[in-house]
C-alpha positions, -999 to 999 in steps of 0.1 A, spaced: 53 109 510 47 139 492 28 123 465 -2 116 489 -10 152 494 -33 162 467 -36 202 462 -69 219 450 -65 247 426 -82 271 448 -53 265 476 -25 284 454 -48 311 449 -51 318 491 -15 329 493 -20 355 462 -51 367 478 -34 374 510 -5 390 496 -27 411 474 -45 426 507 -18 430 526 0 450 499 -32 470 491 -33 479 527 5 490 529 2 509 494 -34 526 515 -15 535 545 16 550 530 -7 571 506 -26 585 536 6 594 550 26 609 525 -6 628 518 -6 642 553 -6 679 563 26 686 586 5 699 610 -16 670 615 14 646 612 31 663 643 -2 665 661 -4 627 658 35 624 666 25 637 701 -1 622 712 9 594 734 26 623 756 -2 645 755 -21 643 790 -56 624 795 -81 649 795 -116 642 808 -149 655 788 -169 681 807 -197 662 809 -179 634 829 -172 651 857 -196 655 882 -204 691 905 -190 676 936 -157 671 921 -143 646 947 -161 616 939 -143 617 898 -121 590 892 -86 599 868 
């Protein structure tokens, strides 16, 4: 059964490709974050709880026609 499927050479060179990216990106992200000021790392750390804040220009002068 096996013997019917005929593999290119090209198709064992996608999975080394994509392993390639993927560690390129990992290797990308952890230098960025090892690299990172403490500072900035804690401001990032709490910004899901931080509370939604609206531009200036979005709100309008009347004030009771702004949607939150």
């Amino acid at each position: 059964m096996f013997k019917r499927v005929i593999l290119e050479d090209w198709s064992s060179l996608v999975p080394v490709i994509a392993f390639a990216v993927t560690a390129a990106v990992f290797i990308i992200i952890l230098i960025r974050t090892l690299g990172m000021k403490r500072i900035e790392a804690e401001r990032i750390a709490r910004l899901p709880f931080e509370p939604n804040e609206l531009p200036e220009s979005h709100e309008t002068s009347e004030g009771s026609d702004t949607l939150r």
